[in-house]
MARBA-3410 file (N, C-alpha, C, O; in Angstrom, 1 decimal):
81
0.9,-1.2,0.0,0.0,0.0,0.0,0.9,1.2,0.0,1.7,1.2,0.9 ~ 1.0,2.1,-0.7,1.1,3.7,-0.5,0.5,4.6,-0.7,-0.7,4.5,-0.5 ~ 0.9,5.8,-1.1,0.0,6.8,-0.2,-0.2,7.5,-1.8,0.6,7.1,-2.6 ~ -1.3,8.4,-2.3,-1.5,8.7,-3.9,-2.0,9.6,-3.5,-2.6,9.9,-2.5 ~ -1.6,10.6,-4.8,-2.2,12.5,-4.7,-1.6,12.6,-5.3,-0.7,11.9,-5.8
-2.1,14.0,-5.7,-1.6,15.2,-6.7,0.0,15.1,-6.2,0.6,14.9,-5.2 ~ 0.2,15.3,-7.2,1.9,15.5,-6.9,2.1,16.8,-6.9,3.2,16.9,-6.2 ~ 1.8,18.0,-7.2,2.2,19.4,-7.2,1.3,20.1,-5.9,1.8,20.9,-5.1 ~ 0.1,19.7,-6.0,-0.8,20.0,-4.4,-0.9,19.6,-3.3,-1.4,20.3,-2.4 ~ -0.4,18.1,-3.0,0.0,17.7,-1.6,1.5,17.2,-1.5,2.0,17.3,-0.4
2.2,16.7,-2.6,3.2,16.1,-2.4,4.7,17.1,-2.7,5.9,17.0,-2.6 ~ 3.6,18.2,-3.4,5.1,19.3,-3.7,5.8,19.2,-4.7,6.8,19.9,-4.8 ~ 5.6,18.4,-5.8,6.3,18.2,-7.1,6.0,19.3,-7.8,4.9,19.9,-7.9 ~ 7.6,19.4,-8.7,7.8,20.4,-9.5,8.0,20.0,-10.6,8.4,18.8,-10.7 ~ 7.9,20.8,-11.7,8.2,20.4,-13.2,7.2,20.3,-14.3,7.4,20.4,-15.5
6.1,20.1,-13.6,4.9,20.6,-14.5,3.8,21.2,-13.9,3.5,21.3,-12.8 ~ 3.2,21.9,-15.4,1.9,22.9,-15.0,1.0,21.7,-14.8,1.2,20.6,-15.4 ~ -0.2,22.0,-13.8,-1.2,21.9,-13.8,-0.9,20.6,-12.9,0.3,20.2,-12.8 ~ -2.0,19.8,-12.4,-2.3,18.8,-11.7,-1.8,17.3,-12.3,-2.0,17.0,-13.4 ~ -1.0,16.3,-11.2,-0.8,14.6,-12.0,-0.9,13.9,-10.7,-0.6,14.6,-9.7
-1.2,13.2,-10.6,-1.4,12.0,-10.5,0.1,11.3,-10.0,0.8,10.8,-11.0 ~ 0.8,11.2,-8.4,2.1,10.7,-8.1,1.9,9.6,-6.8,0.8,9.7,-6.2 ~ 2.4,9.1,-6.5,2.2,8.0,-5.8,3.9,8.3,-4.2,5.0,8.5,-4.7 ~ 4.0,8.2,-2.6,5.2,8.2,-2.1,5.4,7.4,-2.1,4.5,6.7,-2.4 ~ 6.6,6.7,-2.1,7.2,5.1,-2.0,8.9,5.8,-0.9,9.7,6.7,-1.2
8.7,4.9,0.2,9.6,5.1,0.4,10.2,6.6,1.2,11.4,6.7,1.4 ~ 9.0,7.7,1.5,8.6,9.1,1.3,9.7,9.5,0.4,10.6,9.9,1.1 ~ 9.8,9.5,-0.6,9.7,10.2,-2.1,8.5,10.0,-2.8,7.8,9.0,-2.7 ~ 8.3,11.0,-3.5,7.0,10.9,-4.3,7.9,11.1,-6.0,9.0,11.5,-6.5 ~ 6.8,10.4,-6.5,7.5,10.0,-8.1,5.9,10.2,-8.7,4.9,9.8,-8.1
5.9,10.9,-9.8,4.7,11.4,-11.0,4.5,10.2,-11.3,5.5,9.5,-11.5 ~ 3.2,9.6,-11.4,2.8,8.0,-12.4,2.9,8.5,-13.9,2.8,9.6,-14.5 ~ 3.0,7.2,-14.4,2.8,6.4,-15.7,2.3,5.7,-15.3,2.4,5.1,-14.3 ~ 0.8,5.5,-16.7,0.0,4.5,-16.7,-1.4,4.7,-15.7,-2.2,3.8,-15.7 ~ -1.6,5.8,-15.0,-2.8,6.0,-14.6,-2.6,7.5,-14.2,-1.6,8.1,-14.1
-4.2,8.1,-14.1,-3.7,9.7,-14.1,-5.2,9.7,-12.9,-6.1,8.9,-12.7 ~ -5.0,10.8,-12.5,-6.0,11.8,-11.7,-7.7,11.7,-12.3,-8.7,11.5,-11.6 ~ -7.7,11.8,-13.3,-9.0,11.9,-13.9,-9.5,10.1,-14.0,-10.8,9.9,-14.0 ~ -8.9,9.2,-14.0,-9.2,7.7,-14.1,-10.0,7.5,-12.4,-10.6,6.5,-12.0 ~ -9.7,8.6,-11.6,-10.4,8.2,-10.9,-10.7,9.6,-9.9,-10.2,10.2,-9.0
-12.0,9.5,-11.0,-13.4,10.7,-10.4,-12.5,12.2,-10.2,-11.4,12.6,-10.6 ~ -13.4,12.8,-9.6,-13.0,14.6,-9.6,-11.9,14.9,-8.6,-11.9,14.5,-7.4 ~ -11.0,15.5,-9.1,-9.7,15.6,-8.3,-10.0,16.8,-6.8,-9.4,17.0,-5.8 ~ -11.1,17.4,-7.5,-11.0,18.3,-6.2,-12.3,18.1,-5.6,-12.4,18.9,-4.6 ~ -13.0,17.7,-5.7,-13.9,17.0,-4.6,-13.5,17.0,-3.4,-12.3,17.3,-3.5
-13.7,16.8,-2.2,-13.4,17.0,-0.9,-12.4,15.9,-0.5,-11.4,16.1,0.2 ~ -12.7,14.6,-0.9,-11.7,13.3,-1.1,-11.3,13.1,-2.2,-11.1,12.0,-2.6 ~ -11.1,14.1,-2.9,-10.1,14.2,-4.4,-8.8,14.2,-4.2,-8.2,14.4,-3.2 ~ -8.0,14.0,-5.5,-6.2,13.8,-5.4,-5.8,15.0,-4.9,-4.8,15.0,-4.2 ~ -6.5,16.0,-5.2,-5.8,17.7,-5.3,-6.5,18.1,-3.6,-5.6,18.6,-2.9
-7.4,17.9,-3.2,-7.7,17.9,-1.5,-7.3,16.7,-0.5,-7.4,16.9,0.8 ~ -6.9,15.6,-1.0,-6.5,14.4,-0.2,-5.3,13.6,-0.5,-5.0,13.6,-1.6 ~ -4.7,12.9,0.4,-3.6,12.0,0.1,-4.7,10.8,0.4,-5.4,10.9,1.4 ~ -4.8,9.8,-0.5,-5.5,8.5,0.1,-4.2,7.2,-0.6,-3.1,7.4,-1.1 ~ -5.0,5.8,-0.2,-4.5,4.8,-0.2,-4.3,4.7,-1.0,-4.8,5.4,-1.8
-3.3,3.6,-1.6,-3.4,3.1,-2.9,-2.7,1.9,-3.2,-1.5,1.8,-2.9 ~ -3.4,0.8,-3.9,-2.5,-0.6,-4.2,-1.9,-0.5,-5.8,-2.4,0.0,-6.7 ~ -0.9,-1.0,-5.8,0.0,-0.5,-6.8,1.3,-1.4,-7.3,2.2,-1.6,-6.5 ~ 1.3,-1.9,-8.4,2.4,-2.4,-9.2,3.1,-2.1,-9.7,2.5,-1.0,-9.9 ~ 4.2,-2.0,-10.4,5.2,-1.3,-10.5,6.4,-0.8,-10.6,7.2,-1.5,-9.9
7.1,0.3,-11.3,8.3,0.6,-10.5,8.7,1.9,-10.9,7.9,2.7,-11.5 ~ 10.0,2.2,-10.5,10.6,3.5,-10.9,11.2,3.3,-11.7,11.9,2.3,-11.7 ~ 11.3,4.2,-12.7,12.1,4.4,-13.7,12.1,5.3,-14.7,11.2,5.4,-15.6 ~ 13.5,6.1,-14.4,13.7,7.3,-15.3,13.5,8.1,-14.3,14.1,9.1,-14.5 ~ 12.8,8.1,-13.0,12.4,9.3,-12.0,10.6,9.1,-12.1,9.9,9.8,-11.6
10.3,8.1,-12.9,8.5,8.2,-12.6,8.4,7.1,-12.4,9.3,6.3,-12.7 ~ 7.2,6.7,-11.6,6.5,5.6,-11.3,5.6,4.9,-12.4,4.5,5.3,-12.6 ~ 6.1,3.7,-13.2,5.4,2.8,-14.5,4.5,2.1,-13.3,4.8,1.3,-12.5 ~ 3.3,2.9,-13.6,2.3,1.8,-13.1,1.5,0.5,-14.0,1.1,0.6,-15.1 ~ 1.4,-0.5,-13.3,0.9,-1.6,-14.3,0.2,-1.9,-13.7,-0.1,-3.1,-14.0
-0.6,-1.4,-12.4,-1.7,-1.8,-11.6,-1.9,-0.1,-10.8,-1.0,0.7,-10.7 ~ -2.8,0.0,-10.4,-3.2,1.2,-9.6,-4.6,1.3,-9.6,-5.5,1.5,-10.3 ~ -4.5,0.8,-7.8,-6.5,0.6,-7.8,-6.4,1.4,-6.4,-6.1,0.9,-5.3 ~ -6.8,2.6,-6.6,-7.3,3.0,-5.2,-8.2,3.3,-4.1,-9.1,4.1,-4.3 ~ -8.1,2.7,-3.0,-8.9,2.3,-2.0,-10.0,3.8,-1.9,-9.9,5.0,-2.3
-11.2,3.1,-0.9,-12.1,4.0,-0.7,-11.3,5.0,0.3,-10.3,4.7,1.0 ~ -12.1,6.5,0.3,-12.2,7.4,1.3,-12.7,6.5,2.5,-13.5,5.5,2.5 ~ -11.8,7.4,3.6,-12.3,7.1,5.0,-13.6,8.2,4.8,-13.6,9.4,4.4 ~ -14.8,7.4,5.3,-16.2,7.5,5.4,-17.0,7.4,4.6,-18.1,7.9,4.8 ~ -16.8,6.6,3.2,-17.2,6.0,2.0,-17.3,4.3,2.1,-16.4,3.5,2.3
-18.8,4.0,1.9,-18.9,2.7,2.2,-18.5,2.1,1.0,-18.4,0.9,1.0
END
């Protein structure tokens, strides 16, 4: 399990405009490959990527400096049945 969010609004990544989709491993955070922000629902919603850090199960690796995801399924908000 790790922790998934906006990479430029909770996790502080730099290098691009606008909102992605990064995963911590290890507390480094790395930008994904292979799944983005929008694959799952509104990012700023109250338990969105850009307002929340949530869970996340994840396959994978690093490389090049980004995270190749080949699996990325993220768990429910706490208080979502």
């Amino acid at each position: 399990m790790v922790k998934a969010s906006c990479g430029q609004c909770q996790f502080g990544l730099k290098g691009t405009q606008g909102c992605d989709l990064a995963v911590k491993l290890d507390d480094k955070a790395y930008f994904v490959d292979g799944s983005s922000m929008a694959d799952h629902g509104d990012a700023h919603a109250k338990d969105g990527m850009c307002n929340a850090v949530r869970d996340a199960e994840v396959s994978g690796e690093v490389v090049d400096g980004k995270f190749k995801a080949t699996h990325f399924e993220l768990k429910e908000a706490a208080g979502h049945d």
